[in-house]
N, C-alpha and C positions, 0 to 999 in steps of 0.2 A: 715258118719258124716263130713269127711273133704271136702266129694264134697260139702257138701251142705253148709258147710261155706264159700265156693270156690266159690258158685253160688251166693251165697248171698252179697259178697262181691263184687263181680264184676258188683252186679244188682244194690249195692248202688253206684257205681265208675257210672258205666253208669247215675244213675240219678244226678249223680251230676256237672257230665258232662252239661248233661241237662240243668240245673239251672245256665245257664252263666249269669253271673252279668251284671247288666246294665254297660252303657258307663258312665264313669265320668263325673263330669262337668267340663265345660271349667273353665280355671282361674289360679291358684294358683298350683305352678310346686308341683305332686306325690313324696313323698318320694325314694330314690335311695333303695330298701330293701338289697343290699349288702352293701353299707355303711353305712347303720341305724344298722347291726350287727356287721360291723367291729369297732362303736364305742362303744358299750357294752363295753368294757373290760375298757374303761373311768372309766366306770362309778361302773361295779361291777363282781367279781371276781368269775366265774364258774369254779368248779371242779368236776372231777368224782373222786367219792370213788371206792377201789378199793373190791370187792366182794370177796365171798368165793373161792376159786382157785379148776378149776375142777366143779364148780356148777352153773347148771342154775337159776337164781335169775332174772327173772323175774317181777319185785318189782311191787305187788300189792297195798299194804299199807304201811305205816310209821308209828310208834307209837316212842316217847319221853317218855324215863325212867330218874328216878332219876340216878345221877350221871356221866350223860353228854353220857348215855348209849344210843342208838339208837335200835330200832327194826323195822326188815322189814318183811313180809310178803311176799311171790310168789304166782304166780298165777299156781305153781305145788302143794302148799298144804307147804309149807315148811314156818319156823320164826324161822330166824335169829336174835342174837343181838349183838352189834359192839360194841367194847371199842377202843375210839380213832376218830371215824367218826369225829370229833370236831377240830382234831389237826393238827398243819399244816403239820407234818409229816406225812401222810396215810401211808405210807410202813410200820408202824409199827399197823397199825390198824390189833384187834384179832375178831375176830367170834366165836362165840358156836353157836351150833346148839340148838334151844330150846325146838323145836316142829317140828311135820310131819302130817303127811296124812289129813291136813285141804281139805274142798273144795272150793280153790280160795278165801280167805280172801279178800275184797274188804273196808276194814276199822277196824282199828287197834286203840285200845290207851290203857294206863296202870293205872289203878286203884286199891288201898287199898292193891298194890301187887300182884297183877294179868294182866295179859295183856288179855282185852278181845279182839276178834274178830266177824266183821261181816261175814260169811261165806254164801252159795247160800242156805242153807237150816236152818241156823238159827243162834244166835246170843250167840258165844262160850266164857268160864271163862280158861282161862291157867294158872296153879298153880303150881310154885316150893315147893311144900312141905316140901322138904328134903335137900335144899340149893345148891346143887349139879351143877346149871345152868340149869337145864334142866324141861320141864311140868314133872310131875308123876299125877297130874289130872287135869280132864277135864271135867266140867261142861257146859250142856246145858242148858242157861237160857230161851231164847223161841227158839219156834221153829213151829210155829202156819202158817206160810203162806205155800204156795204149791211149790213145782217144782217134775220136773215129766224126768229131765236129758236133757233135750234141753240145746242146746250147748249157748244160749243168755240168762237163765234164772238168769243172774247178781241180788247181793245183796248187794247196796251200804251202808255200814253205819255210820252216825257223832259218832264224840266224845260225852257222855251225855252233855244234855241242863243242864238250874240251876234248874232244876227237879229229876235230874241226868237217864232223858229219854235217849232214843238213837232212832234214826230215821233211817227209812231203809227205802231205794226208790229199789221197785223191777220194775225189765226189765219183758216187755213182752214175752213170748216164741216167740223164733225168731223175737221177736223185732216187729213180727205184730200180734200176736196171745195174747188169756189169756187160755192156755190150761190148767192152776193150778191156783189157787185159790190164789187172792188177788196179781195175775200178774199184772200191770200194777196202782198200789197203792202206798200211803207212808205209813207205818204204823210207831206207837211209840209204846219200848219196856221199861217197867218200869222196875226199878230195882227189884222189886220182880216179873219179868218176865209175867207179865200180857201187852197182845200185845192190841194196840189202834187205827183201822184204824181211817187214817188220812184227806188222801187227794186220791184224786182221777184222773184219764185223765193224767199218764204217760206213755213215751213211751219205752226210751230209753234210761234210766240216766247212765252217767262219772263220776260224783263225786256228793259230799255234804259236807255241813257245814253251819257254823253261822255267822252273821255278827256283829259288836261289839254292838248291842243291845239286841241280842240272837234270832233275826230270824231266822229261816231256810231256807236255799236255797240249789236249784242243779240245773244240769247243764242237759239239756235235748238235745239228738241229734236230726238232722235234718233228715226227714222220714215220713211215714203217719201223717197225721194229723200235721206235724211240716216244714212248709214251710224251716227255717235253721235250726239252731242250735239258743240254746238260756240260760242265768240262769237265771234261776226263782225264785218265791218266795212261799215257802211250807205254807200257811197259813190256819191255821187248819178248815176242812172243806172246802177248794176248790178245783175245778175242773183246773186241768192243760191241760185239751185243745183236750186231745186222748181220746176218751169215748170206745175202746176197752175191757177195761178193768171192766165196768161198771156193769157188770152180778156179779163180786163180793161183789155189796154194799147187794143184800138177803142175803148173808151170816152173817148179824149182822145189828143191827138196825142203819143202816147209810142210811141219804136221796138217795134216786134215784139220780146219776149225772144227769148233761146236755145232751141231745142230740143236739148235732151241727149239720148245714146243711154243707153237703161237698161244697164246689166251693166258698164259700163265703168269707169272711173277719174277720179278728180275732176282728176288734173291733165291725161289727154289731152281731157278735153271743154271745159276752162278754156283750154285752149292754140289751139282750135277758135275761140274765143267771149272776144275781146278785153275782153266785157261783163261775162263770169263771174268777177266776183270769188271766190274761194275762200275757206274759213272760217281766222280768224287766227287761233287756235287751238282746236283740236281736244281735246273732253275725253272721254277715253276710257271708254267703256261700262261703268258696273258696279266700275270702277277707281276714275276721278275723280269718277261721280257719275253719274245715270242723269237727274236734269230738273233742267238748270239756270235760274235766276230772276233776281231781282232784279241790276242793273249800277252799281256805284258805283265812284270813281276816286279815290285815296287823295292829296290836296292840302293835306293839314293840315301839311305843315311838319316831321315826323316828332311829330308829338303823337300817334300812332297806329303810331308805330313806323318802323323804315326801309325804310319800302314806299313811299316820294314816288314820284308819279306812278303806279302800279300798280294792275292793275283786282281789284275786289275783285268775285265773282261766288258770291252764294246759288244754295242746292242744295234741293229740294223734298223728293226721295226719301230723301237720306242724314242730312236736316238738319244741313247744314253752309255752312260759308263757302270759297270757293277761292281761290288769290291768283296773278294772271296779271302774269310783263313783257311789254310788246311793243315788239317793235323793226321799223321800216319798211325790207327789202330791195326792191332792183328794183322800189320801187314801191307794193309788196305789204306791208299789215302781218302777221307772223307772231310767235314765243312762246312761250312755256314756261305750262305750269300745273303747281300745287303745291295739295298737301292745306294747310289753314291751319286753321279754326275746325269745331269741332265741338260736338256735342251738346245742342244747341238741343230745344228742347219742342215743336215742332212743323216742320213742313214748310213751307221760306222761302220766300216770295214777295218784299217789296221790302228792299229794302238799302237805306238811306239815308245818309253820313255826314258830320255836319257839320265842317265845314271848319275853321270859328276855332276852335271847343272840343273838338276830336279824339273824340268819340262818334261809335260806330257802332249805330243802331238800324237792326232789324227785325223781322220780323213775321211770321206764316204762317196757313196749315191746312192739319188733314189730309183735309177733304172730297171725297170722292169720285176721292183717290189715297190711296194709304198711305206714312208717312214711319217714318224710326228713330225720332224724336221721338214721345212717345205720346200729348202730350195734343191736342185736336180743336184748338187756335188757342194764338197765344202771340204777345206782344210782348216785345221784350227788347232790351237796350242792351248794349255791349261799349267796354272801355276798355283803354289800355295801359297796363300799372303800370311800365313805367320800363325793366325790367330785356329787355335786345336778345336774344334766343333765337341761338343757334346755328344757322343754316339756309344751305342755296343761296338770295342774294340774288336772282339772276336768272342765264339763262344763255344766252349771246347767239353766234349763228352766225356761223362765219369758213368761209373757203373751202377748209380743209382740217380743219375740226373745228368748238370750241366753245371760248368763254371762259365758265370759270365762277366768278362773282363769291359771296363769303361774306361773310355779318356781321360775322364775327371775323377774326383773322389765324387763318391753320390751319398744322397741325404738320407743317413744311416735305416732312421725311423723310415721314411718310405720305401726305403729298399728291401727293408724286413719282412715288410708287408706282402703275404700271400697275394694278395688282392689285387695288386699291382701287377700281376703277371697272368698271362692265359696261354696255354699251349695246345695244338690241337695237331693232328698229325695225319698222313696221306700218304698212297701211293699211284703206281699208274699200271696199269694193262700191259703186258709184256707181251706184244700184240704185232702180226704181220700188217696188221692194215695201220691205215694214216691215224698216229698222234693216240689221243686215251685221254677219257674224263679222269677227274682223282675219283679214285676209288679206296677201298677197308678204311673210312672214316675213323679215329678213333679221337674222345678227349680225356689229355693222360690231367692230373691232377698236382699243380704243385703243393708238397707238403709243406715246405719250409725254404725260407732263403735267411742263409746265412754271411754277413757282411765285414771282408776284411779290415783287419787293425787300421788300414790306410786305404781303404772305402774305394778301393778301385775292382775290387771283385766280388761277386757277389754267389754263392754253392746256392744251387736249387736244388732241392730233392724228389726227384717226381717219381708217381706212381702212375706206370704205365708204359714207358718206353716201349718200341715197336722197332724192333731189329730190319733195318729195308726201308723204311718210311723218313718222309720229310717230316720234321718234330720244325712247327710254324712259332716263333715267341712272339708275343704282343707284350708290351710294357711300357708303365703309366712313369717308371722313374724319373726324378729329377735327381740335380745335379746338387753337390750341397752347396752352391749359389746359388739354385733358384734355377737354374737353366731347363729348358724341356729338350730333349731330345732331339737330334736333326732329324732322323731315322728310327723309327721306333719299333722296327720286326727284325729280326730274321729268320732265314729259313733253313735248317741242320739238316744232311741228308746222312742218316745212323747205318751206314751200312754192316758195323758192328759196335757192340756195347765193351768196354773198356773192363777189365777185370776190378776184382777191390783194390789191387795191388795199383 
């Protein structure tokens, strides 16, 4: 088994090798990425907590208790819960042990007194009975989808929706296979554990969660059928793009998915296939980040800075954090991603952030992938010290360009300037086989940028949009302090142009 996670891993390293990013475009100087992390600490205050001493803690999940209580999950089967994670002093942080022999919890949260967990073969109740700190029972609420011990058969699963569902995105066997039943699916589990498939054409989910209007999304890796990496949006009833998995809809009166044709293009087969939802934003290979994780949605009120409402999505490979707007066209949600948090101790798996006290924890490892981060596991909390960073707040599509929204007012005259801006645009091989170089290159042309009364937005008008493609911004702007930029790209994935209206 470990060869073959050995072979496996090395086969995606080679393809993604493969998938080298097109050339930039000319214009507007790349951000420095060693100084865009050395100014982090500006802006917001990463710590690692300190774990249980002696134990591997490989932090799969996170789950928020009452009383400022923390629980983590590993991905040896082990939940832990921490008194203290909160306080500035960690050296005095305590741990009970609460539970064992899970398999690989992949989403955690605590309800009515109980900490349920998503696990790879179903979806478990943890009950202190006896007050003691510790489970004494353990309820199976479903347990209805298949795995059959393949080392990839991952079980992602959200906090309940206001259904009080919980959604689970299952992995493929081996990430190209559906050798169990209802591999490559999302199903909903009700609270009186009756399971609901959902959606259909996953491949390889990182995380999940909601966004502040209670959609579902996750985060899908790059691989068969998935030119990058991407998050998406779980809408009940569609097809997310891998038709692998598709031999599971006879098991229960669910339509036939899609069949895609390989080689072709995510937006002429999504245009085929009313069901095919397409990914809301696209995060580009090796750019934005090679396996994205954990889904959290930034609701704290700006205690976390001025990201209300914005999905905040962990990174495995680059250990880092990325920060998405999304805005709903025709239908369809689409978006922008942005590099945000970096330099994490290990390779992120859950995100979690609470809401009233504006802390952001998470968690990782590096087992059996490799991250930037070096050490084998890490738990870590993230805060905002107050002070608003200079950045593109989000930037949202119009039907002959883009409005782009900043933190600050910016300096009218430079922002005016064409010159200042360069966009070039990409997409990817809608393709059976592993991953996709960017491919149909194009560079659109800004004509004009136009700068509001109160210098916080700024209308492009460009000549060239490309309906399906990643539309990449470069910009030289400063701030009307003088400020440069924390971040200075982002990456819009158009999967439709907004009317004049």
């Amino acid at each position: 088994m470990k060869k073959l996670s050995l072979f496996l891993a090395l086969l995606a390293l080679t393809a993604g090798l493969a998938a080298a990013p097109a050339k930039a475009a000319k214009g507007a100087k790349k951000p420095d990425t060693k100084e865009s992390e050395a100014r982090q600490d500006e802006f917001y205050d990463r710590v690692e907590i300190p774990t249980p001493v002696g134990e591997v803690c490989e932090v799969s999940s996170i789950a928020l208790m009452p009383g400022k209580k923390v629980a983590i999950g590993t991905r040896r089967g082990d939940v832990w819960i921490a008194e203290g994670a909160y306080d500035a002093d960690l050296s005095k942080i305590k741990w009970t042990k609460f539970a064992s022999s899970l398999h690989e919890p992949l989403g955690m949260f605590w309800k009515d007194g109980s900490i349920f967990a998503t696990n790879r073969p179903e979806l478990s109740r943890l009950t202190d009975t006896d007050g003691d700190g510790k489970a004494d029972r353990f309820d199976s609420i479903c347990s209805k989808w298949g795995i059959n011990g393949d080392y990839h058969e991952y079980a992602f699963g959200s906090e309940p929706d206001r259904n009080g569902d919980v959604w689970v995105v299952l992995c493929l066997s081996g990430s190209f296979h559906a050798h169990s039943p209802w591999r490559g699916w999302c199903v909903r589990v009700t609270p009186e554990g009756k399971m609901i498939p959902t959606c259909s054409g996953i491949r390889s989910p990182g995380g999940i969660g909601a966004n502040e209007k209670g959609d579902m999304f996750y985060t899908d890796n790059q691989g068969v059928w998935n030119g990058s990496s991407a998050l998406k949006w779980l809408r009940p009833g569609s097809f997310q793009g891998n038709p692998t998995g598709n031999k599971s809809s006879a098991l229960a009166n669910f339509p036939a998915p899609p069949e895609p044709v390989s080689g072709s293009r995510i937006l002429t087969e999504r245009l085929k296939f009313p069901d095919f939802v397409p990914p809301s934003v696209i995060l580009p290979h090796g750019i934005v980040g090679n396996s994205p994780s954990g889904v959290a949605c930034d609701m704290t009120k700006g205690k976390f800075g001025p990201w209300e409402n914005q999905m905040m999505v962990g990174e495995q490979t680059a250990s880092q954090v990325q920060r998405i707007n999304l805005e709903v066209v025709n239908g369809l949600y689409q978006g922008a991603c942005f590099h945000f948090l970096a330099g994490f101790e290990a390779g992120l798996i859950p995100v979690r952030m609470d809401q009233e006290d504006g802390t952001m924890f998470v968690g990782g490892s590096n087992r059996g992938w490799g991250s930037r981060g070096s050490k084998p596991f890490t738990f870590e909390r993230v805060r905002f010290k107050g002070k608003v960073p200079f950045e593109m707040h989000d930037i949202s599509a119009r039907n002959d360009g883009f409005e782009v929204t900043f933190t600050h007012p910016v300096d009218a005259a430079a922002a005016a300037d064409v010159k200042n801006y360069t966009m070039d645009t990409f997409t990817y091989i809608y393709q059976s086989s592993y991953g996709s170089p960017e491919v149909d290159q194009t560079t659109p042309t800004v004509k004009s940028a136009t700068v509001s009364a109160d210098g916080l937005k700024v209308r492009l008008v460009v000549d060239g949009l490309v309906r399906g493609h990643i539309h990449h911004l470069v910009t030289s702007v400063r701030s009307k302090a003088g400020d440069s930029l924390w971040h200075n790209e982002g990456w819009y994935t158009l999967n439709e142009i907004p009317s004049a209206k």
